[in-house]
C-alpha positions as CSV (number, residue, x, y, z in Angstrom):
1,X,0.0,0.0,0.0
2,X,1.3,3.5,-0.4
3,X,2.8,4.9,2.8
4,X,5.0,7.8,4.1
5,X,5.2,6.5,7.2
6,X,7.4,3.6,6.3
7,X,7.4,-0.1,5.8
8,X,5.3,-2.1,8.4
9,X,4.5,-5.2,6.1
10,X,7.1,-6.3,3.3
11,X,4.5,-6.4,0.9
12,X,4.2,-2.4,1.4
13,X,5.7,-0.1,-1.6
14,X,6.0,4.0,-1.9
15,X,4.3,5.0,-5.9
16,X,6.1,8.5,-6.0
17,X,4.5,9.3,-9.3
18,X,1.9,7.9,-11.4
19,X,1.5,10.6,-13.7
20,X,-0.1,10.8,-17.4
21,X,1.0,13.7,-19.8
22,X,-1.4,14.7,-22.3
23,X,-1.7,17.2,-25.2
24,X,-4.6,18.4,-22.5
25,X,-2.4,18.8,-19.3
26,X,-0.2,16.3,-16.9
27,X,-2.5,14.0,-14.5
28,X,-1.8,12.4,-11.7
29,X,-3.3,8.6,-12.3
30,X,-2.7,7.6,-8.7
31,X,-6.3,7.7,-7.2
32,X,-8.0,5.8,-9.8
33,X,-5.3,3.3,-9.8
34,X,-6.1,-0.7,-9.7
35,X,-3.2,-2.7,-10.7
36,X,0.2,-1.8,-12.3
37,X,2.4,-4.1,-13.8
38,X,6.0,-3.2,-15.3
39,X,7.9,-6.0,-17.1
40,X,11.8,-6.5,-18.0
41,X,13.1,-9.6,-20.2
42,X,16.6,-10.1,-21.4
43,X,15.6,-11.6,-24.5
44,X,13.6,-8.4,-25.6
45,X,15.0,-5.1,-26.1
46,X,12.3,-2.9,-24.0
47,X,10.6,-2.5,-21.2
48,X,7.1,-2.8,-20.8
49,X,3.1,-2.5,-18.8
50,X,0.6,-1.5,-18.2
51,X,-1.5,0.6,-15.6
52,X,-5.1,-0.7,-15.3
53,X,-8.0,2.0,-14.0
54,X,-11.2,2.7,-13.2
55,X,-12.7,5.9,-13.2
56,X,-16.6,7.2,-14.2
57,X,-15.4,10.9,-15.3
58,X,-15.0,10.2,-19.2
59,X,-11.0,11.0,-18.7
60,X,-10.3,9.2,-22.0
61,X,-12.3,11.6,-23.7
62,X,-11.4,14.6,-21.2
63,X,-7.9,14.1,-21.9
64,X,-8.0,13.2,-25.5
65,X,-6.1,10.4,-24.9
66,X,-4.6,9.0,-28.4
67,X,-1.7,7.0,-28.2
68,X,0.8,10.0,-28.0
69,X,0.9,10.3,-24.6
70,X,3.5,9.2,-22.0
71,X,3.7,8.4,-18.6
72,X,6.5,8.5,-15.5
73,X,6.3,5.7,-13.1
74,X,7.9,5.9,-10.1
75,X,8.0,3.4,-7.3
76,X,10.4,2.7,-4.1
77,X,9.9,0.2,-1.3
78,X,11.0,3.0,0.9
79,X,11.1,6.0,-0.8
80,X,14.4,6.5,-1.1
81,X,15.8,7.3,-4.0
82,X,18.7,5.0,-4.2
83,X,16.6,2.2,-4.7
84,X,13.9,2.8,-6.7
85,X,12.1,2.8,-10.6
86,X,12.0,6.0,-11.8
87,X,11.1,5.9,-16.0
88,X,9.6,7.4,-18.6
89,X,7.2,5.7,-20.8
90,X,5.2,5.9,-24.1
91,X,1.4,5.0,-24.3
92,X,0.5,3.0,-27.3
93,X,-2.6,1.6,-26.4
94,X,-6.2,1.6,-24.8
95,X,-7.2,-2.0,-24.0
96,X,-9.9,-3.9,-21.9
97,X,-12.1,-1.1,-21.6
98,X,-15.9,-2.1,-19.5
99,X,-18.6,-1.0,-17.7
100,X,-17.8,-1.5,-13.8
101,X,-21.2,-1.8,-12.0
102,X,-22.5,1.4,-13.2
103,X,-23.7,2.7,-16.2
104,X,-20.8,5.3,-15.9
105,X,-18.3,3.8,-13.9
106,X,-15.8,2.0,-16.5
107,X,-12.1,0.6,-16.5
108,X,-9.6,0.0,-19.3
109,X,-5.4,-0.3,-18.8
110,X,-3.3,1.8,-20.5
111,X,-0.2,0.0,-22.0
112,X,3.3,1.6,-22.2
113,X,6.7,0.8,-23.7
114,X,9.6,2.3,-24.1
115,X,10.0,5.3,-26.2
116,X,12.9,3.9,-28.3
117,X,10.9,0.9,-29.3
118,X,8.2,3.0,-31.0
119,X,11.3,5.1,-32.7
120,X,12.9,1.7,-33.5
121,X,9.7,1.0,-35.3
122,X,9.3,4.5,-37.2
123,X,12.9,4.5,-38.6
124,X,15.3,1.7,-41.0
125,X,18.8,2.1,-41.0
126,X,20.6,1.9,-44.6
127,X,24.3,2.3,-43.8
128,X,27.9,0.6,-44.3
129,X,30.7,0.2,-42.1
130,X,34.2,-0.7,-42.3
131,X,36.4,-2.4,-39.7
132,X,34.5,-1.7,-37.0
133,X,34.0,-3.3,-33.8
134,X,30.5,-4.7,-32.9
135,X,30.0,-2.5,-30.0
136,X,30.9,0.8,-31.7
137,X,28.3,0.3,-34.0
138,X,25.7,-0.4,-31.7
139,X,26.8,2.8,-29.7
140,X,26.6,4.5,-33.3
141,X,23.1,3.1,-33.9
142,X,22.0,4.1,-30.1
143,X,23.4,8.2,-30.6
144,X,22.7,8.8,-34.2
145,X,19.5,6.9,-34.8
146,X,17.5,6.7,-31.3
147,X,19.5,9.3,-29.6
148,X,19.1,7.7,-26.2
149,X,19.7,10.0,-23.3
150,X,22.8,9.2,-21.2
151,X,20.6,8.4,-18.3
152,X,19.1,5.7,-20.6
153,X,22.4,4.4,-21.4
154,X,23.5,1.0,-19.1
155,X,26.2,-0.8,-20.3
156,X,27.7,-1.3,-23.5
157,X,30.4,-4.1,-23.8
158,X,33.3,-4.1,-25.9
159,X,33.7,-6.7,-28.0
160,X,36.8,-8.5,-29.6
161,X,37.2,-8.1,-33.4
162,X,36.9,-5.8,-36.3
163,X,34.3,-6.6,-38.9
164,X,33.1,-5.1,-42.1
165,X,28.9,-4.9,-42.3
166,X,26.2,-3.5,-44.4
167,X,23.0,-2.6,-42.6
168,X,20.2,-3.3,-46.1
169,X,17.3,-1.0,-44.5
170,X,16.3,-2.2,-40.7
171,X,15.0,-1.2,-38.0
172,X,17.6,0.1,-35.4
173,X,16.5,-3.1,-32.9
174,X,16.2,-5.5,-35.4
175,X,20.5,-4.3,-36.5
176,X,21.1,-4.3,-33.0
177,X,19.9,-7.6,-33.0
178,X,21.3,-9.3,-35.6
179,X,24.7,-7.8,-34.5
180,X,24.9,-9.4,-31.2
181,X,24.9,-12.9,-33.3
182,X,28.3,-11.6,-34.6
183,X,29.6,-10.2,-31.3
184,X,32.4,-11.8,-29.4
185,X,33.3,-11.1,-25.7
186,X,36.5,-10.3,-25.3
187,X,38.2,-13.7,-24.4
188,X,39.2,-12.4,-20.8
189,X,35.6,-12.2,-19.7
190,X,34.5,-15.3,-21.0
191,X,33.7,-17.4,-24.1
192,X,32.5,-17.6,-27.6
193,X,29.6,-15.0,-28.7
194,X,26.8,-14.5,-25.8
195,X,26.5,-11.2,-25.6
196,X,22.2,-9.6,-26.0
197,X,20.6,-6.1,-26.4
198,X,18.1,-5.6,-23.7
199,X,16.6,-2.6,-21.1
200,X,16.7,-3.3,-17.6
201,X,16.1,-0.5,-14.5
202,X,19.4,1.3,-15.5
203,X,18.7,1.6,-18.6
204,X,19.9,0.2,-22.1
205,X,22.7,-3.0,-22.0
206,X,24.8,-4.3,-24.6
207,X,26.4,-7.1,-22.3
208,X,27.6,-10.6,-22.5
209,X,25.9,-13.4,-20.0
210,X,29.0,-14.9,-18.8
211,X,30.4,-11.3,-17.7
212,X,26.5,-10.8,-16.0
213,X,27.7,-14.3,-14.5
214,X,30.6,-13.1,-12.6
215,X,28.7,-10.8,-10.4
216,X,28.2,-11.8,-7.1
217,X,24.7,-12.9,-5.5
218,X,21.9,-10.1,-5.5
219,X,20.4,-12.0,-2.1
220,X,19.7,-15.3,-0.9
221,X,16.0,-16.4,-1.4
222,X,14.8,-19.0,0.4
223,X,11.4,-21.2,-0.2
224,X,10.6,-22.2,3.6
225,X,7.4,-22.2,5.8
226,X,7.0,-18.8,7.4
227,X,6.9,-18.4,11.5
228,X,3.0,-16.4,11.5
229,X,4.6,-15.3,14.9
230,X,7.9,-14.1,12.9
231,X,9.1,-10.5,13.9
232,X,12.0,-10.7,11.5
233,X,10.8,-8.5,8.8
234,X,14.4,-8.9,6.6
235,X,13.4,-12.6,6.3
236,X,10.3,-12.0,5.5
237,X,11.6,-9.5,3.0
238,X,12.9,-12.4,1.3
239,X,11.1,-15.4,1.7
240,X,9.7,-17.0,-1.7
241,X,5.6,-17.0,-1.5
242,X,5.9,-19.4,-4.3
243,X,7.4,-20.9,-6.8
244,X,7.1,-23.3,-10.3
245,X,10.2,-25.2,-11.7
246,X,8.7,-24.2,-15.5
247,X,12.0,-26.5,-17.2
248,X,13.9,-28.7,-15.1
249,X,15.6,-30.8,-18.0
250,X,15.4,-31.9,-21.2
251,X,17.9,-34.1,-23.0
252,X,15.6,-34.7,-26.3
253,X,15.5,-31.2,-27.0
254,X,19.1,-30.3,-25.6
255,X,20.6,-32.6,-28.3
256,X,18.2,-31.5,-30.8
257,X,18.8,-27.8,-30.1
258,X,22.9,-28.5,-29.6
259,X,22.8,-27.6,-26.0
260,X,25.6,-30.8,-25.7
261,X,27.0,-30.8,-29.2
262,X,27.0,-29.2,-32.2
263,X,28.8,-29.0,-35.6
264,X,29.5,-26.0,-37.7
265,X,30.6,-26.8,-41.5
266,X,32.1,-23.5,-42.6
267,X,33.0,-23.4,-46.6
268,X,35.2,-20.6,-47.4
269,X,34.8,-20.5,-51.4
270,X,37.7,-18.1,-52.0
271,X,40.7,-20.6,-50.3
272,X,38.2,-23.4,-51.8
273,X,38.5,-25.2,-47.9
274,X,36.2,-26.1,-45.5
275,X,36.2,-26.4,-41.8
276,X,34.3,-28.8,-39.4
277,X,34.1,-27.1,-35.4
278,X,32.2,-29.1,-32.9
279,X,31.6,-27.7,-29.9
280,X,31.8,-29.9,-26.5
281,X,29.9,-29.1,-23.4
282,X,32.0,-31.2,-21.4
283,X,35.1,-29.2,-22.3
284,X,32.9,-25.8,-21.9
285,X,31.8,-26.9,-18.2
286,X,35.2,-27.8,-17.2
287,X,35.0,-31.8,-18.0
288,X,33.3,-35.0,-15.9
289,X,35.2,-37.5,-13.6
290,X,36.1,-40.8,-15.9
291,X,35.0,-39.1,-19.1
292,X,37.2,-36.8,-21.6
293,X,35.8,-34.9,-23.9
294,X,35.7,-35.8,-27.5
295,X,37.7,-32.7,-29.1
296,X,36.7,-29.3,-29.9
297,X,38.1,-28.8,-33.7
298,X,38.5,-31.0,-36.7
299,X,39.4,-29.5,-39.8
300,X,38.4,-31.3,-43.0
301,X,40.1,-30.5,-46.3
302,X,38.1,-29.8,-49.6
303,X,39.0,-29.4,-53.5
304,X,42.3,-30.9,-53.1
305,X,43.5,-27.9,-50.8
306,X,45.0,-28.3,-47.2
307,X,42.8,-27.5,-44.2
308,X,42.5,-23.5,-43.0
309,X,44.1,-23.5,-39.7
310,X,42.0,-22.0,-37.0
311,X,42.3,-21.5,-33.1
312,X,40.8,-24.0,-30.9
313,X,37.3,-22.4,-30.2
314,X,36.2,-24.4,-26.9
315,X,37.5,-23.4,-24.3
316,X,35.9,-23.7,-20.1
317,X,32.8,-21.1,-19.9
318,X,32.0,-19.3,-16.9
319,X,28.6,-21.3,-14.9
320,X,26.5,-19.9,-12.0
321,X,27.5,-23.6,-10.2
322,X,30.3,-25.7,-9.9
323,X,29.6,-28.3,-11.9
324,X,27.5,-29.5,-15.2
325,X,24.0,-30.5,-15.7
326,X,24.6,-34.1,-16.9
327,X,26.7,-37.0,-15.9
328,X,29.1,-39.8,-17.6
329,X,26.1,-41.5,-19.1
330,X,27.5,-43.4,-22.4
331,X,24.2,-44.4,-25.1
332,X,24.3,-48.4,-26.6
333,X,26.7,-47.5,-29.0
334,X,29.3,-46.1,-26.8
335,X,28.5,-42.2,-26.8
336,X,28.1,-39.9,-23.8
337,X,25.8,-36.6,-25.0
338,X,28.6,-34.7,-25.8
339,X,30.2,-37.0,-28.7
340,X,27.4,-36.5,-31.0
341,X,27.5,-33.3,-32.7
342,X,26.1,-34.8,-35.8
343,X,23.0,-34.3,-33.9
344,X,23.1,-30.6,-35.0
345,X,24.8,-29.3,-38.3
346,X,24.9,-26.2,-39.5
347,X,26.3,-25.1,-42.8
348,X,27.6,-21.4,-43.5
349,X,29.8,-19.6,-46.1
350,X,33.2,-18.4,-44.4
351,X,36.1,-15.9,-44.8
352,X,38.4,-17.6,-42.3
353,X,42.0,-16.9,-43.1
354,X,41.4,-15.8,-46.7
355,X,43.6,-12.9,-46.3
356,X,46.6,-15.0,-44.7
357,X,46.1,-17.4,-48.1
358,X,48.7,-17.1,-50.2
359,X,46.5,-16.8,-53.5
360,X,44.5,-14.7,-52.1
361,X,47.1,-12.3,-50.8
362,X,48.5,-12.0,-54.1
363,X,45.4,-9.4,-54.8
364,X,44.3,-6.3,-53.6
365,X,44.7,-5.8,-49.8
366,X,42.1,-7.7,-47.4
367,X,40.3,-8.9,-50.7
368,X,39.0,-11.3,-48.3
369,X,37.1,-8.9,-46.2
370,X,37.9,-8.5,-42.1
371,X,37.2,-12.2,-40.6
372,X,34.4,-12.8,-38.8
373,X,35.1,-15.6,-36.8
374,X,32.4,-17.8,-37.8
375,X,34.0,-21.2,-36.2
376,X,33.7,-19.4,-32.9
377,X,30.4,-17.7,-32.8
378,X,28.0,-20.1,-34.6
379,X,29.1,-23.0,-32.1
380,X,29.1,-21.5,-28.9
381,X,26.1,-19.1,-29.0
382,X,23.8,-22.0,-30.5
383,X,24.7,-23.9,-27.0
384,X,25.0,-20.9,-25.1
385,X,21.3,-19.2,-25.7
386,X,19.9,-22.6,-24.9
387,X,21.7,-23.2,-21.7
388,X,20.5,-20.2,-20.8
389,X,16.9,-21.3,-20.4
390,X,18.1,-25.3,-19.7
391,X,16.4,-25.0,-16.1
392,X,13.6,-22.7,-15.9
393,X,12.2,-21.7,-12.5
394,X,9.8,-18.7,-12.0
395,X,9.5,-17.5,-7.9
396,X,7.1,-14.8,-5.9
397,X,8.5,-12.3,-3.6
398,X,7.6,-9.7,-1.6
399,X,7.8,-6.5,-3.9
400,X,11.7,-5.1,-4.4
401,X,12.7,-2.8,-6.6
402,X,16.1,-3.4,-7.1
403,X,15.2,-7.0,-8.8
404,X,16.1,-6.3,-12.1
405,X,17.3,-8.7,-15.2
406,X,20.9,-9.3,-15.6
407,X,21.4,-10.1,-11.8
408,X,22.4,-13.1,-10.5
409,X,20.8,-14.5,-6.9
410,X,20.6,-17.0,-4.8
411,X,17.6,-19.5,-4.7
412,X,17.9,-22.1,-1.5
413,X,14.8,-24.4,-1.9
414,X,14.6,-27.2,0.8
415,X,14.2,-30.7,-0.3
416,X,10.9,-32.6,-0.7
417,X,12.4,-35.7,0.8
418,X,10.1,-36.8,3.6
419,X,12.1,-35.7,7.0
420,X,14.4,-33.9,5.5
421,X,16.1,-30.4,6.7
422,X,18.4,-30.4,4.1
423,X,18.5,-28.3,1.0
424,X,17.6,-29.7,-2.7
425,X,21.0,-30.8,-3.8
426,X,20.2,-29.7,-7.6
427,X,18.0,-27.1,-7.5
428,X,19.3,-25.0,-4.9
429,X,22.2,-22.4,-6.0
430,X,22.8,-19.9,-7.9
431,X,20.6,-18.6,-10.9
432,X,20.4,-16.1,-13.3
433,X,17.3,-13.2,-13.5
434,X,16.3,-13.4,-17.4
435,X,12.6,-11.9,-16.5
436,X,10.9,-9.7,-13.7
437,X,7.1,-8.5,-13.7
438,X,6.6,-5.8,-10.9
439,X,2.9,-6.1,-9.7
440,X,1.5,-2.8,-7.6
441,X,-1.8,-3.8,-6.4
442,X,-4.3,-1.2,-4.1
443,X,-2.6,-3.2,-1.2
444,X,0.5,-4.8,-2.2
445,X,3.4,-5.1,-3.9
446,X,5.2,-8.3,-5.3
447,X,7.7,-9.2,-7.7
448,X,7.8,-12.2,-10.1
449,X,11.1,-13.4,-11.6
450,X,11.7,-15.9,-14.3
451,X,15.3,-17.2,-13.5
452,X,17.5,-19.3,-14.7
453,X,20.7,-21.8,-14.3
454,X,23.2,-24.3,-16.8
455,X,24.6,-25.5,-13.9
456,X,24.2,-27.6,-10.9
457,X,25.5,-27.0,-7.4
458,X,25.8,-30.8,-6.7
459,X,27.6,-33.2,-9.3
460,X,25.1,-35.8,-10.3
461,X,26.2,-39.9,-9.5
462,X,28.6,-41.2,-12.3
463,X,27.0,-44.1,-14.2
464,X,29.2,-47.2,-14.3
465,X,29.0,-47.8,-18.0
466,X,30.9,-50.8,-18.2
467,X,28.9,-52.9,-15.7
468,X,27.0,-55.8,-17.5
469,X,23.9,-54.9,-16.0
470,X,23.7,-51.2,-17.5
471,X,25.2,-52.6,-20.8
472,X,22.5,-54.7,-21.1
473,X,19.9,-52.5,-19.9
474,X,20.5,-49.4,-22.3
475,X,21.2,-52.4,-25.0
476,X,17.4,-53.2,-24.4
477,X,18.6,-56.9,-23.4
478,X,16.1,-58.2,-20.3
């Protein structure tokens, strides 16, 4: 409930402004106000909501509202300012609107967005540029095409590489986001090509999810009964009302979408080679007890040519846990998840090395166009997108305004084993905020997270493969 008198429940919030500017005049929103809901996701570009009302004084028509207007939200748990949202919105739309009881009395939300995904929509970008790094152009297509304020601007990372693109009429998101499949974290924060374009509290982030990986835990969350007697409003503060394991795993669709192995056939047409990179999750998790990985590179030659050399592209990522989110299992053919990346091909055109080939270098300078690294990107960010979402939890907890995507925390759920005090040895740890919904109700305030881990605290039980009874069992032999 709003409150200057400070928190007394932890379900309590301050809403410092709830105000609606109009071609009319600037209105404050606040007393007619029945639910707001503000949205973050690292896997879109903008935030997002909507402010639901009811009122039975015509203010649609008062106000003239349009779909040109915009709105500042602010909210605090506190009031105080160094921990609050404080933005700026665009409304795009009327929605829901009904009679409430009366024949005058009538509610409808208002949804907002972002400003710069409505300019994002009004304006394509036509434009070349040459040896540039990833991130400079997307600071170039934030300043000269969106012109985002500096107090819009989060953090933009700087990638490793120089590159050579054409931008053939697009949106400024949609350049944005077919960049980020090209951009490559500098090899001291991490590796291979994870970096995404998305808005969170601060503002707008070009970052890459292993460096959001190294941050230390936001808070410890724990999922445990609740003393009605408790005094200890911090623990309340950060005790999970409830939660729903949405993914927990999937080996079918981790092999199908390369989560374990993949293969990249790159075919450079002007060094007439070809390359074939697999990428290993055991070697990116740091490797199982008893089991090695099955290699990271092989290079294939093609017309009669020797192979293009190229650096080893797998190398140990940076998880949320200490250890990887399958075991030593070996299939009836011999093959543990990670030796198969036939299960997922991809084929792409290359220009690996075609400047350091000696035909090639016979012609004009860089004929071969600035490399773009295709042996490391293409692997790696197939597997690393989809270990992003491997295990899927989504969690309720009292309202808290510094929850924002990008942050890692701490989820400590206590085992279902009967008699048990003991945490869950697999589900417990650290995860990864890839989603929050802020939800301001006329009496409370909570916070719904989608979060994420690719890793397990607890290393699962090795499987004896050799033992006669499992040989025959995965054989299918009764």
């Amino acid at each position: 409930m709003a409150s200057s008198t400070g928190i007394k429940n932890p379900k309590d919030y301050v809403l410092s402004n709830l105000l609606l500017l109009t071609s009319v005049s600037t209105f404050d929103l606040t007393p007619m106000m029945i639910e707001i809901s503000y949205t973050e996701d690292i896997f879109d570009n903008a935030c997002y909501g909507y402010v639901m009302v009811a009122e039975a004084t015509g203010y649609i028509e008062t106000l003239a509202i349009s779909g040109n207007e915009f709105l500042r939200l602010t909210f605090s748990k506190t009031g105080e300012t160094t921990n609050q949202i404080d933005k700026v919105f665009r409304v795009y739309k009327v929605a829901n609107r009904k009679l409430e009881g009366t024949m005058y009395k009538e509610s409808y939300s208002l949804y907002f967005c972002s400003e710069e995904l409505m300019l994002s929509s009004q304006y394509k970008i036509s434009k070349s540029y040459k040896n540039y790094a990833v991130s400079d152009i997307v600071n170039d297509i934030l300043n000269t095409y969106l012109q985002i304020p500096s107090n819009k601007t989060g953090i933009i990372e700087t990638t490793y590489g120089k590159y050579d693109f054409v931008l053939p009429t697009i949106s400024p998101f949609d350049a944005i986001n077919w960049l980020t499949n090209y951009a490559r974290t500098n090899p001291t924060n991490g590796a291979g090509s994870d970096i995404l374009f998305f808005e969170d509290k601060f503002g707008y982030n070009f970052r890459s999810l292993q460096t959001l990986m190294r941050q230390p835990s936001y808070y410890t969350y724990y999922y445990k009964p609740k003393n009605i007697n408790s005094q200890d409003l911090n623990s309340d503060m950060y005790n999970v009302t409830t939660y729903e394991i949405l993914d927990s795993f999937d080996t079918l669709d981790g092999v199908a979408s390369g989560v374990f192995a993949n293969q990249l056939i790159s075919a450079n047409p002007l060094t007439r080679t070809r390359i074939a990179t697999n990428f290993d999750y055991n070697l990116y998790s740091g490797g199982l007890a008893g089991q090695s990985g099955s290699g990271s590179m092989l290079t294939n030659p093609t017309f009669g040519n020797p192979p293009v050399a190229v650096p080893q592209t797998t190398t140990q990522g940076k998880l949320l846990n200490g250890f990887p989110i399958i075991n030593n299992f070996t299939n009836r053919n011999g093959d543990a998840l990670t030796q198969t990346p036939q299960a997922l091909v991809k084929l792409i055109f290359s220009n690996t090395n075609s400047n350091q080939n000696s035909y090639i270098a016979q012609g004009p300078p860089n004929a071969g166009g600035n490399d773009v690294f295709a042996e490391t990107y293409v692997p790696y960010r197939t597997a690393q997108l989809s270990l992003a979402n491997y295990t899927r939890v989504r969690i309720s907890v009292p309202g808290d305004p510094g929850l924002t995507i990008g942050r890692v925390l701490t989820f400590n759920l206590l085992s279902r084993s009967p008699n048990s005090t003991e945490l869950d040895k697999y589900y417990s740890g650290n995860y990864f905020i890839t989603g929050v919904r802020h939800l301001i109700g006329l009496t409370e305030y909570k916070t719904i997270l989608e979060i994420t881990k690719e890793s397990s605290p607890t290393q699962y039980p090795s499987t004896d493969n050799s033992s006669s009874l499992f040989k025959n069992t995965v054989k299918g032999i009764i």
